[in-house]
mmCIF file of the N, C-alpha and C atoms, coordinates in Angstrom:
data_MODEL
# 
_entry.id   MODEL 
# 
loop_
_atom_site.group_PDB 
_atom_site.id 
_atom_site.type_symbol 
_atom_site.label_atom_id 
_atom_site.label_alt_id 
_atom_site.label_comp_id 
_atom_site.label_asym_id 
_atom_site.label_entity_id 
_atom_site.label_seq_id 
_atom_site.pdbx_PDB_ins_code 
_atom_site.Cartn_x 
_atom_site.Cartn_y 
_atom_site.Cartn_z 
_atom_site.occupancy 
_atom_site.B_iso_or_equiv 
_atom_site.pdbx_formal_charge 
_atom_site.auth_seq_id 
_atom_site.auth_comp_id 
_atom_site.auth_asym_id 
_atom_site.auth_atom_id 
_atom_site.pdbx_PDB_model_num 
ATOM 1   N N  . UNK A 1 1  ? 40.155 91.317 -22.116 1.00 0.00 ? 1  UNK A N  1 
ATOM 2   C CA . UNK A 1 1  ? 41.463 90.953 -21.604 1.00 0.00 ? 1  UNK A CA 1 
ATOM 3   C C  . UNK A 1 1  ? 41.491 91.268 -20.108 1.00 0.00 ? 1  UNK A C  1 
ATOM 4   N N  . UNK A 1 2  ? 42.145 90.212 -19.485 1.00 0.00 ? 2  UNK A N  1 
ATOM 5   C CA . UNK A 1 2  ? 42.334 90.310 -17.728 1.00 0.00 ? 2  UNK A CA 1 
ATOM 6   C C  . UNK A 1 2  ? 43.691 90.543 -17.689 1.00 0.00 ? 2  UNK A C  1 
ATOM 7   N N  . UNK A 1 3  ? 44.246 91.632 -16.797 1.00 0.00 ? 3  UNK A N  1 
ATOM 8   C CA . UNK A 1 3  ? 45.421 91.974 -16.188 1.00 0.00 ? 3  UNK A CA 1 
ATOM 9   C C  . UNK A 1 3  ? 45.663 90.808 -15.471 1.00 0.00 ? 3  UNK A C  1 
ATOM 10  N N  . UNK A 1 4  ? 47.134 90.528 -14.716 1.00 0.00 ? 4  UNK A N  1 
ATOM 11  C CA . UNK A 1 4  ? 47.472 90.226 -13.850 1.00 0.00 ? 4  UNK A CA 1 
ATOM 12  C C  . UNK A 1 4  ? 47.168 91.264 -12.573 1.00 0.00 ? 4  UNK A C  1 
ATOM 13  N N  . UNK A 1 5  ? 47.082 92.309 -12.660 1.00 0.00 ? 5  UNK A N  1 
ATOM 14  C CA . UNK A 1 5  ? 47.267 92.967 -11.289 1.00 0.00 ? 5  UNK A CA 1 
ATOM 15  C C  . UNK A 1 5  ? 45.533 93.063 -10.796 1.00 0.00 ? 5  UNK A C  1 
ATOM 16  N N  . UNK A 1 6  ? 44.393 92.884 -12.127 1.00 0.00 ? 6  UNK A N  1 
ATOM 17  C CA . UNK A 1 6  ? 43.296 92.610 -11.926 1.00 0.00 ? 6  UNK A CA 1 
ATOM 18  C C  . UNK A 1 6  ? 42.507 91.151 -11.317 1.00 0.00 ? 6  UNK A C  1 
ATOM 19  N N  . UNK A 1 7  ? 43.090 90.275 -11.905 1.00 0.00 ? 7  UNK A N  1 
ATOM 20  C CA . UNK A 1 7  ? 43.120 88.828 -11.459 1.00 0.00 ? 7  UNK A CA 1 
ATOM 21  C C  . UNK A 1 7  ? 43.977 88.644 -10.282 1.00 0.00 ? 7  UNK A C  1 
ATOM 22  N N  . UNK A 1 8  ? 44.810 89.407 -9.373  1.00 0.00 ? 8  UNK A N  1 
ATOM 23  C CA . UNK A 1 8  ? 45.322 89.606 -8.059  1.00 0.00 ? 8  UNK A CA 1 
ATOM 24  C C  . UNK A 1 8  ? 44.125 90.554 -7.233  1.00 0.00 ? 8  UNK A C  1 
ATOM 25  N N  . UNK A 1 9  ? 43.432 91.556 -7.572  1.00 0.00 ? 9  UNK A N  1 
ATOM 26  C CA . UNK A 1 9  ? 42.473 92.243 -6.784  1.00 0.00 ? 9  UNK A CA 1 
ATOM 27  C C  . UNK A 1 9  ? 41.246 91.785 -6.986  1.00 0.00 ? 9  UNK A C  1 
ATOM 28  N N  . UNK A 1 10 ? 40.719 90.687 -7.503  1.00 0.00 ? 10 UNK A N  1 
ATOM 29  C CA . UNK A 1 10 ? 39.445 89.759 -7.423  1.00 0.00 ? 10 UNK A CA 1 
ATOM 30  C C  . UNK A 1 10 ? 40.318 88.872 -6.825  1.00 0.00 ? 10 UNK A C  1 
ATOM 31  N N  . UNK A 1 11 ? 41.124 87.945 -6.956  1.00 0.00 ? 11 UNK A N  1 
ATOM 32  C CA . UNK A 1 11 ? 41.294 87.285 -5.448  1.00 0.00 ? 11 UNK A CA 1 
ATOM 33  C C  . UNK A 1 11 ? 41.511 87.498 -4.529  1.00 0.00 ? 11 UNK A C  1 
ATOM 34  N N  . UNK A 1 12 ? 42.013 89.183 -3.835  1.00 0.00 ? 12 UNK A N  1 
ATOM 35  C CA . UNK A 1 12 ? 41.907 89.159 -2.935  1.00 0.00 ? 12 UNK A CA 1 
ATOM 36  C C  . UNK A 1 12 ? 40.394 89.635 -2.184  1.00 0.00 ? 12 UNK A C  1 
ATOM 37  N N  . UNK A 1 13 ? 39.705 89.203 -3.038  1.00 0.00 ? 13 UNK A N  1 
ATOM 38  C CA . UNK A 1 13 ? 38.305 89.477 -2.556  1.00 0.00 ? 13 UNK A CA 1 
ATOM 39  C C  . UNK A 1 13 ? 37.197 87.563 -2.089  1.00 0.00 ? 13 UNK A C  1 
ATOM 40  N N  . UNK A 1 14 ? 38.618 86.731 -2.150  1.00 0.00 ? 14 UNK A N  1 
ATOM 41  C CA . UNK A 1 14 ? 38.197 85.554 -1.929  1.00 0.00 ? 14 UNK A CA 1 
ATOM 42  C C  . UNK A 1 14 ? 38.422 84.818 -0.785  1.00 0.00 ? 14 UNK A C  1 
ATOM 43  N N  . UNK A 1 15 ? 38.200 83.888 -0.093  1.00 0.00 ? 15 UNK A N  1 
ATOM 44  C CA . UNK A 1 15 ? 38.354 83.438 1.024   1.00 0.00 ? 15 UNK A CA 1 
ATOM 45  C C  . UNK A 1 15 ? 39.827 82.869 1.096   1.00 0.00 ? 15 UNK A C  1 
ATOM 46  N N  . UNK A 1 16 ? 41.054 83.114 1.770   1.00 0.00 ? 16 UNK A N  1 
ATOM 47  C CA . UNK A 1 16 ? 42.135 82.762 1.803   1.00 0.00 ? 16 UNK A CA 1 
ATOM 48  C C  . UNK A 1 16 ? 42.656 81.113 1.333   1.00 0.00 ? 16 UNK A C  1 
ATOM 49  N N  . UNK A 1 17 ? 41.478 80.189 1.841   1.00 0.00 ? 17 UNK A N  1 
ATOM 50  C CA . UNK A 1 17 ? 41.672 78.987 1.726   1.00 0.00 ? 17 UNK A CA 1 
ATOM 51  C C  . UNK A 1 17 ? 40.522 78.220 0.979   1.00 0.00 ? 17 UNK A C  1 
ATOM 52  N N  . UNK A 1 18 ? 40.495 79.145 -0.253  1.00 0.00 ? 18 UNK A N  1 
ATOM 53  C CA . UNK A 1 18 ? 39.438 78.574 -1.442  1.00 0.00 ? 18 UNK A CA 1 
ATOM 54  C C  . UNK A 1 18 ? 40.621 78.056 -2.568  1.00 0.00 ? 18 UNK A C  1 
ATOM 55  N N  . UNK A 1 19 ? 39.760 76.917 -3.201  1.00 0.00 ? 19 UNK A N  1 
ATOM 56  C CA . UNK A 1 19 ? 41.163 76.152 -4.127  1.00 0.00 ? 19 UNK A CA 1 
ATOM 57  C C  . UNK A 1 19 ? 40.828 76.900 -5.424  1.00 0.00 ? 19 UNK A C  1 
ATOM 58  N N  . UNK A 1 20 ? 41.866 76.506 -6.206  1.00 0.00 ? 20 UNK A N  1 
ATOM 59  C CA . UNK A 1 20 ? 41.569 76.973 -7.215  1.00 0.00 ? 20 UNK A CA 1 
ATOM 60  C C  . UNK A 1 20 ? 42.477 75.958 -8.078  1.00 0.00 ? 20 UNK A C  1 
ATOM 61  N N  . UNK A 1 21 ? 41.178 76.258 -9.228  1.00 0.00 ? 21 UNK A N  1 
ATOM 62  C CA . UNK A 1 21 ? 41.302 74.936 -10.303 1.00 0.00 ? 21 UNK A CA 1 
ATOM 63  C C  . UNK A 1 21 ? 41.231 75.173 -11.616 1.00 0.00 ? 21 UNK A C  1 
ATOM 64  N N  . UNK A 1 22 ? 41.367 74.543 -12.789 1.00 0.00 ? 22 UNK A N  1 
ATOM 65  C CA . UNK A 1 22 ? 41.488 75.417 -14.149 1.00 0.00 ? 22 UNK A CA 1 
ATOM 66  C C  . UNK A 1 22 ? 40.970 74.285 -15.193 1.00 0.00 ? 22 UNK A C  1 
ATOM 67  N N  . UNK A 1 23 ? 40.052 74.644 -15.788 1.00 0.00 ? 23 UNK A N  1 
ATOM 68  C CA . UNK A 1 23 ? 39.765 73.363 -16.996 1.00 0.00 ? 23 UNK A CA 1 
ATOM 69  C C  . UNK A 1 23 ? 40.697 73.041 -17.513 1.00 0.00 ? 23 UNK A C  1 
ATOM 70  N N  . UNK A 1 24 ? 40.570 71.803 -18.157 1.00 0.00 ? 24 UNK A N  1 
ATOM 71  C CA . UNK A 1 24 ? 41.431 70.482 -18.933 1.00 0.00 ? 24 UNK A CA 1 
ATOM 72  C C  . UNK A 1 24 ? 40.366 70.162 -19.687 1.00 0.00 ? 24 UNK A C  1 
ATOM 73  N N  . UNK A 1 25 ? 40.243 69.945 -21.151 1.00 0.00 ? 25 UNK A N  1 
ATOM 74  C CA . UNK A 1 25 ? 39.792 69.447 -22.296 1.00 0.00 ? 25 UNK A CA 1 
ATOM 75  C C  . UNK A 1 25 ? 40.381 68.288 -22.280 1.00 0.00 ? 25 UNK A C  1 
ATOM 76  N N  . UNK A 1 26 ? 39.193 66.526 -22.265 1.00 0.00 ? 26 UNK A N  1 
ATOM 77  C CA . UNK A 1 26 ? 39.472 65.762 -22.417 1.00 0.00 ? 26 UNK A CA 1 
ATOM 78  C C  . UNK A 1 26 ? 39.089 65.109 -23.540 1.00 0.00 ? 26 UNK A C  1 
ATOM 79  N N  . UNK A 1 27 ? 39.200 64.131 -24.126 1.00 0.00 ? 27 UNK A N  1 
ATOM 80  C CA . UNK A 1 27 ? 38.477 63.937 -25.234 1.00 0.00 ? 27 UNK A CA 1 
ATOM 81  C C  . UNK A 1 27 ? 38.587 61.809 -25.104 1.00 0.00 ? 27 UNK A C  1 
ATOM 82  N N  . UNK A 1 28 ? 37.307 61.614 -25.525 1.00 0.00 ? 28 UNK A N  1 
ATOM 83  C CA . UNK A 1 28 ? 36.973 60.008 -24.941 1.00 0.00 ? 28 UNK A CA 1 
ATOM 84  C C  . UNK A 1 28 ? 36.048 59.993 -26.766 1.00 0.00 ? 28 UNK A C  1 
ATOM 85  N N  . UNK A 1 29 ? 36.990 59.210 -26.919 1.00 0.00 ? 29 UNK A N  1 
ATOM 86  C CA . UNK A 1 29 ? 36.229 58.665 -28.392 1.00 0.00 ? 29 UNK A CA 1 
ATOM 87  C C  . UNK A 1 29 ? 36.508 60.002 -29.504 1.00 0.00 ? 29 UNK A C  1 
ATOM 88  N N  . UNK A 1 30 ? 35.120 60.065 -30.240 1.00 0.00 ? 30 UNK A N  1 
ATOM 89  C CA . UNK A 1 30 ? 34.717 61.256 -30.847 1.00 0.00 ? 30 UNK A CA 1 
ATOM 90  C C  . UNK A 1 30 ? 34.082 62.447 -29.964 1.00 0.00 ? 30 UNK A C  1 
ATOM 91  N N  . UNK A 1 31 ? 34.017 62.189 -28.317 1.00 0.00 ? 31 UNK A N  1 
ATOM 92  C CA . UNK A 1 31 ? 33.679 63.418 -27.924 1.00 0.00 ? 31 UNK A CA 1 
ATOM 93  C C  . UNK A 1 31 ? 34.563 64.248 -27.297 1.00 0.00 ? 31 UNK A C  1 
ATOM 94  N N  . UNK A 1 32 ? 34.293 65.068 -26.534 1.00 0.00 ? 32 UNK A N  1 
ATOM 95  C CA . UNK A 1 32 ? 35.336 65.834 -25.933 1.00 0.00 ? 32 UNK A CA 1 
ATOM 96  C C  . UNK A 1 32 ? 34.636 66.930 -24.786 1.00 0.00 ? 32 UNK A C  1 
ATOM 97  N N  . UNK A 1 33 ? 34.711 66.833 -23.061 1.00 0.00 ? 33 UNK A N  1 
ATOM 98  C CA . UNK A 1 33 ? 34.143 67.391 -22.506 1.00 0.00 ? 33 UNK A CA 1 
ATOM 99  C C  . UNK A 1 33 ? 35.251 68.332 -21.882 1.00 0.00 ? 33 UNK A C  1 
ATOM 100 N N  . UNK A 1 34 ? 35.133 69.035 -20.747 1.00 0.00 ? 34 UNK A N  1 
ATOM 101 C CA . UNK A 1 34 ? 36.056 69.761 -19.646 1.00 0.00 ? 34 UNK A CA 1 
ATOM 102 C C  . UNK A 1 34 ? 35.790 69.364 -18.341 1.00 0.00 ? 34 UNK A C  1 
ATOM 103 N N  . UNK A 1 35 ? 36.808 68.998 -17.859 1.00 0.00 ? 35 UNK A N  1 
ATOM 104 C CA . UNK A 1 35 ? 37.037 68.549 -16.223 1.00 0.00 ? 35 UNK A CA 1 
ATOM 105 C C  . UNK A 1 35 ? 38.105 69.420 -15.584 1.00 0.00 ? 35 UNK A C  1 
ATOM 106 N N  . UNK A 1 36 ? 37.575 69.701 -14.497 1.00 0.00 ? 36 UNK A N  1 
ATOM 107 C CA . UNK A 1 36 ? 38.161 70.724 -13.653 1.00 0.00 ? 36 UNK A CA 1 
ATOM 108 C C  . UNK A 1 36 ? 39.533 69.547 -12.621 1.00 0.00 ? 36 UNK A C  1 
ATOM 109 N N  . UNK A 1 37 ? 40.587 70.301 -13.088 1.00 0.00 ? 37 UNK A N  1 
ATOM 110 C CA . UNK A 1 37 ? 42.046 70.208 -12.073 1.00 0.00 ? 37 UNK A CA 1 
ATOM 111 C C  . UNK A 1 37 ? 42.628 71.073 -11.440 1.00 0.00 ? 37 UNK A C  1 
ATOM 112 N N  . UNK A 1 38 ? 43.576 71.006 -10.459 1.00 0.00 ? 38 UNK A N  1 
ATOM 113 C CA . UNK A 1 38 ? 44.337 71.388 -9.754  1.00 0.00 ? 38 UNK A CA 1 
ATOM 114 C C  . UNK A 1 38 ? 45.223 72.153 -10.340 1.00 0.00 ? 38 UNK A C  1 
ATOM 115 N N  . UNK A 1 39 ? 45.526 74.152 -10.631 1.00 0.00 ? 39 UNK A N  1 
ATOM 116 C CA . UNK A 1 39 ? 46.474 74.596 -11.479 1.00 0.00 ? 39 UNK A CA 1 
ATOM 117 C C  . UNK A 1 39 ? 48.000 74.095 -11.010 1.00 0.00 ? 39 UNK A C  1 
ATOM 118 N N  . UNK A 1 40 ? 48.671 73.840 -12.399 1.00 0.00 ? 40 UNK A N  1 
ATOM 119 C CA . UNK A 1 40 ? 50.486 73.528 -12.095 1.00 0.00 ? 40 UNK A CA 1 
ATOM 120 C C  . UNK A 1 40 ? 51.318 74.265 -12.860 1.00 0.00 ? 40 UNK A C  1 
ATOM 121 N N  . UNK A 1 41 ? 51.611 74.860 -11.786 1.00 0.00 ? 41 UNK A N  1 
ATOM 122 C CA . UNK A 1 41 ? 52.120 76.248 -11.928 1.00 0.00 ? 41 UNK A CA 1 
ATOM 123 C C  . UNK A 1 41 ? 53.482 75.758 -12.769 1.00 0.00 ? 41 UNK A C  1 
ATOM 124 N N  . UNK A 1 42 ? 53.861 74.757 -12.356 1.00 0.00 ? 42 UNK A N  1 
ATOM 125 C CA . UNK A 1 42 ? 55.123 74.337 -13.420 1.00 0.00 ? 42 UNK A CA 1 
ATOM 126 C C  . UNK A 1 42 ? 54.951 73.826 -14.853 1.00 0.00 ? 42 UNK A C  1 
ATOM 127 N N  . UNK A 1 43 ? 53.891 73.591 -15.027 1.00 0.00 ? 43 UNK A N  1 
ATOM 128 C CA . UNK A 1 43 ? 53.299 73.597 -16.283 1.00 0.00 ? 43 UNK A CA 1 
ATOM 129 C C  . UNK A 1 43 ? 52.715 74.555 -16.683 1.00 0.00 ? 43 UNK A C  1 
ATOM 130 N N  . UNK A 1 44 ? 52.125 75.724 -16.543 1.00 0.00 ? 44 UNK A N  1 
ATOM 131 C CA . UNK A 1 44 ? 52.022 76.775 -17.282 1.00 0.00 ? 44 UNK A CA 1 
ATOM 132 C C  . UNK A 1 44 ? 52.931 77.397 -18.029 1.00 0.00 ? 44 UNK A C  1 
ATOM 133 N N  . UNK A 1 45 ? 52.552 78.726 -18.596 1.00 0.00 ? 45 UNK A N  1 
ATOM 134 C CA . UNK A 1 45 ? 53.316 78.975 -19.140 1.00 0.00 ? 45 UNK A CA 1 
ATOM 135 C C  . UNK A 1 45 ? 53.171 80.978 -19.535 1.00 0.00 ? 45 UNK A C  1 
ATOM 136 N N  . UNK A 1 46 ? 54.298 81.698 -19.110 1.00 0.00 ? 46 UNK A N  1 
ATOM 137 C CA . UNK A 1 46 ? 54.393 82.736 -19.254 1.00 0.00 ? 46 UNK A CA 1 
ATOM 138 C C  . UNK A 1 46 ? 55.548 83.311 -20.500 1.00 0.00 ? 46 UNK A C  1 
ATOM 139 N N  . UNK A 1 47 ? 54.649 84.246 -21.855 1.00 0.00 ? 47 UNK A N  1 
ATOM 140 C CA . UNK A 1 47 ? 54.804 84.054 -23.227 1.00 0.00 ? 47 UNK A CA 1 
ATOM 141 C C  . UNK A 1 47 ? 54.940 85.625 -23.073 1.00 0.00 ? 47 UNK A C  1 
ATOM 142 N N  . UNK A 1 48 ? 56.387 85.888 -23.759 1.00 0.00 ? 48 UNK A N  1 
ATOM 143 C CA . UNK A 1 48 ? 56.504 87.565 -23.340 1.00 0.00 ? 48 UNK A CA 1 
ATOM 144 C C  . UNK A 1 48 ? 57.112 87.670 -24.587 1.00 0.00 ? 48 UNK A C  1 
ATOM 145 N N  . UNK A 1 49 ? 56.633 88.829 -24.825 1.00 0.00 ? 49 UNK A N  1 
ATOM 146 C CA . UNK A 1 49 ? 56.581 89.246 -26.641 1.00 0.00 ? 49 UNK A CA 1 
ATOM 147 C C  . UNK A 1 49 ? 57.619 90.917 -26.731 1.00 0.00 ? 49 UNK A C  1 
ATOM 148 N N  . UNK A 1 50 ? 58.136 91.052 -25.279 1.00 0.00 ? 50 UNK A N  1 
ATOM 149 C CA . UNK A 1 50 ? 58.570 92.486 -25.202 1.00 0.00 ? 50 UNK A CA 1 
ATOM 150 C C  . UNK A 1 50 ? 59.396 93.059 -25.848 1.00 0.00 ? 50 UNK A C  1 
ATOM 151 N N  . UNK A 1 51 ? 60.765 92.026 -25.882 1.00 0.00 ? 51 UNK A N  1 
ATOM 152 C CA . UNK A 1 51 ? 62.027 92.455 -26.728 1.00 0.00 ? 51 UNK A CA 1 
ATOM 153 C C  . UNK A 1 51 ? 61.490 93.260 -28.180 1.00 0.00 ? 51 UNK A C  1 
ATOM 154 N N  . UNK A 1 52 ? 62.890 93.929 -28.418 1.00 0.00 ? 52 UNK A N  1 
ATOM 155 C CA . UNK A 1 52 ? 62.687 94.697 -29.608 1.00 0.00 ? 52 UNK A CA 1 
ATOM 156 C C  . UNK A 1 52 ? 62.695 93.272 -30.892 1.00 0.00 ? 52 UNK A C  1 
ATOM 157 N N  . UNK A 1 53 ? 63.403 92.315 -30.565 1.00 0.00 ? 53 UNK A N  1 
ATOM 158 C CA . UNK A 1 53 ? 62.913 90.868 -31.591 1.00 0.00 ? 53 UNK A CA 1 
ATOM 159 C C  . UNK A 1 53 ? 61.751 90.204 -31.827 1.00 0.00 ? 53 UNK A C  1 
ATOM 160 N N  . UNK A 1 54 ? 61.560 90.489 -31.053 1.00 0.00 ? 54 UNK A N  1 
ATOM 161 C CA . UNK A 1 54 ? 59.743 90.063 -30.643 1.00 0.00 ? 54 UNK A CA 1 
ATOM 162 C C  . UNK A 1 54 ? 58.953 90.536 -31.461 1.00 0.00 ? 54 UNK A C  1 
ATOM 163 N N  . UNK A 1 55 ? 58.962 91.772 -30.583 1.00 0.00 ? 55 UNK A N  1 
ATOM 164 C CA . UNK A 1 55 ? 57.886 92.824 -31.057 1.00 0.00 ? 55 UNK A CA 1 
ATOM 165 C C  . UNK A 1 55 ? 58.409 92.580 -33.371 1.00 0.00 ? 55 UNK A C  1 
ATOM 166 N N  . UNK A 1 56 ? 59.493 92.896 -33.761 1.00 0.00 ? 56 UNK A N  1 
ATOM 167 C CA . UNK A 1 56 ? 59.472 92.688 -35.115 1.00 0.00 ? 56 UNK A CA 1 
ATOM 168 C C  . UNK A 1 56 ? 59.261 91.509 -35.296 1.00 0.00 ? 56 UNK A C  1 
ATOM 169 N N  . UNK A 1 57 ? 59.442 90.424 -34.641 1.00 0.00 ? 57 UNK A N  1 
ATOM 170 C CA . UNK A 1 57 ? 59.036 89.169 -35.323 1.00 0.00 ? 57 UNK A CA 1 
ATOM 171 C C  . UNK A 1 57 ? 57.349 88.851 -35.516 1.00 0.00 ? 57 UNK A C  1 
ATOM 172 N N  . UNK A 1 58 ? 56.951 89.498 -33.971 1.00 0.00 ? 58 UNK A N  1 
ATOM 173 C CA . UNK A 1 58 ? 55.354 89.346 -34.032 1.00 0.00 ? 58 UNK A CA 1 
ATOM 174 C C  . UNK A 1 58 ? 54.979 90.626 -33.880 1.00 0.00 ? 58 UNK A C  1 
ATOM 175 N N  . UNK A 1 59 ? 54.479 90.996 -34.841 1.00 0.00 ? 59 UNK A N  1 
ATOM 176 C CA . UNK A 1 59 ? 54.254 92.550 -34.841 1.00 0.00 ? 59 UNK A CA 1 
ATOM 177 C C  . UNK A 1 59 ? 52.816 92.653 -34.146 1.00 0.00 ? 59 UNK A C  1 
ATOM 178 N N  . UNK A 1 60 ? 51.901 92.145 -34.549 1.00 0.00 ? 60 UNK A N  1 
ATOM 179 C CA . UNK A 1 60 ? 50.363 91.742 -34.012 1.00 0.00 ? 60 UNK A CA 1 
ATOM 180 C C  . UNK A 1 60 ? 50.718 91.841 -32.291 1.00 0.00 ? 60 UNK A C  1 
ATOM 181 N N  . UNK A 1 61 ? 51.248 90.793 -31.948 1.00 0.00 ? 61 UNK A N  1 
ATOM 182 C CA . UNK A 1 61 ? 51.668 91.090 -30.307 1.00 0.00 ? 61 UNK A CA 1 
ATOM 183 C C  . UNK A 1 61 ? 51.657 91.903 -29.595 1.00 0.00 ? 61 UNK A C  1 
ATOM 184 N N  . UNK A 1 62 ? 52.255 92.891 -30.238 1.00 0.00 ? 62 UNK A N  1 
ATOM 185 C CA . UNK A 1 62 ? 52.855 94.456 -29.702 1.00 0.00 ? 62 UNK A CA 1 
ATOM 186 C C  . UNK A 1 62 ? 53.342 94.646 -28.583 1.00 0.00 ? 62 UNK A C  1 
ATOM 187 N N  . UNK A 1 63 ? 54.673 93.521 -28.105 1.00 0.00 ? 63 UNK A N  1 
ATOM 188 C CA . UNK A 1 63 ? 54.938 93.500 -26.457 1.00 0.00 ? 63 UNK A CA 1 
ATOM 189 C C  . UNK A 1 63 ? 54.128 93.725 -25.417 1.00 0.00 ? 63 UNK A C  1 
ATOM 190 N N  . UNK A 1 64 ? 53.438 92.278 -25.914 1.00 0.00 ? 64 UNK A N  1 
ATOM 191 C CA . UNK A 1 64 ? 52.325 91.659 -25.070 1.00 0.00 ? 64 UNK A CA 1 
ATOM 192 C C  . UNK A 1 64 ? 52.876 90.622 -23.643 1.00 0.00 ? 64 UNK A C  1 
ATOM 193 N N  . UNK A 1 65 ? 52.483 90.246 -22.764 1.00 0.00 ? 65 UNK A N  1 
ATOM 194 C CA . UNK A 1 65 ? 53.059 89.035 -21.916 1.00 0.00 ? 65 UNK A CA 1 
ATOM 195 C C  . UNK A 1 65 ? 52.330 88.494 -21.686 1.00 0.00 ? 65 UNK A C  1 
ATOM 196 N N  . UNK A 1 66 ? 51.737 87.310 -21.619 1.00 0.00 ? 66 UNK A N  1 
ATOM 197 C CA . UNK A 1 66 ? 50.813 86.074 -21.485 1.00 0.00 ? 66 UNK A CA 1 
ATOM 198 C C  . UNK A 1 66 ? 51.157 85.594 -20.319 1.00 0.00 ? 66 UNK A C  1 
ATOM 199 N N  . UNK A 1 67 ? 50.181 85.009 -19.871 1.00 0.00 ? 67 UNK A N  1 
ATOM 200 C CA . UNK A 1 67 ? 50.271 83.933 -18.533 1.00 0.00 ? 67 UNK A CA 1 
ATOM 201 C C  . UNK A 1 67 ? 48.857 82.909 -18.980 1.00 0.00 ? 67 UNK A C  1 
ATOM 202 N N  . UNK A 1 68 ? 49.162 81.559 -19.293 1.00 0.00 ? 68 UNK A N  1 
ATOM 203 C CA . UNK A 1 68 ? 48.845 80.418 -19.645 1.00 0.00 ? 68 UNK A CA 1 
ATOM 204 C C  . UNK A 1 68 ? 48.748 79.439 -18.551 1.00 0.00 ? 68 UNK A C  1 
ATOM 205 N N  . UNK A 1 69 ? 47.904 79.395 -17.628 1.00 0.00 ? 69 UNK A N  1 
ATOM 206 C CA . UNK A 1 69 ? 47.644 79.176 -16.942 1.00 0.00 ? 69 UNK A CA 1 
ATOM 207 C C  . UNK A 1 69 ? 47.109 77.736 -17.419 1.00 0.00 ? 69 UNK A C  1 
ATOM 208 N N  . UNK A 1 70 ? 47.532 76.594 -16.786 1.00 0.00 ? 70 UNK A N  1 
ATOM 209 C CA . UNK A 1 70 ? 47.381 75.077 -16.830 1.00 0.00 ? 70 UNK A CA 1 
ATOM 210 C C  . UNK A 1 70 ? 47.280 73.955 -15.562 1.00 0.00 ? 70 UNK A C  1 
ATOM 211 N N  . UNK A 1 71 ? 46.500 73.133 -15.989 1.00 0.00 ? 71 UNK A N  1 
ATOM 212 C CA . UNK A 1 71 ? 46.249 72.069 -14.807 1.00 0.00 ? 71 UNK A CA 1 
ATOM 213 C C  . UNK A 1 71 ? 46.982 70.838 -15.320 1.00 0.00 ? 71 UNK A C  1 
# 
């Protein structure tokens, strides 16, 4: 598992004006490869499990927070 505050201190170990891009699973027929896009940040998605509803609804979770990162 990667932190957020870990995935912030490896980029700042990157060149300011390096892009950054995130696989996409495409699928053409019966196959299915990965092509690299542009992340959209408005399409991602941040999944927070904290509330005391949460946490009893998804017990496995254990007020967890996700960041779903999408192109």
């Amino acid at each position: 598992m990667t932190t957020v505050a870990q995935m912030i201190e490896w980029l700042k170990t990157l060149p300011k004006d390096a892009e950054v891009q995130c696989g996409v699973e495409e699928t053409c027929g019966y196959g299915h490869y990965m092509r690299m896009t542009e992340v959209d940040f408005d399409a991602s998605d941040i999944l927070s499990f904290a509330s005391p509803e949460d946490r009893a609804k998804y017990p496995n979770m254990g007020g967890r927070v996700i960041v779903q990162i999408r192109g």
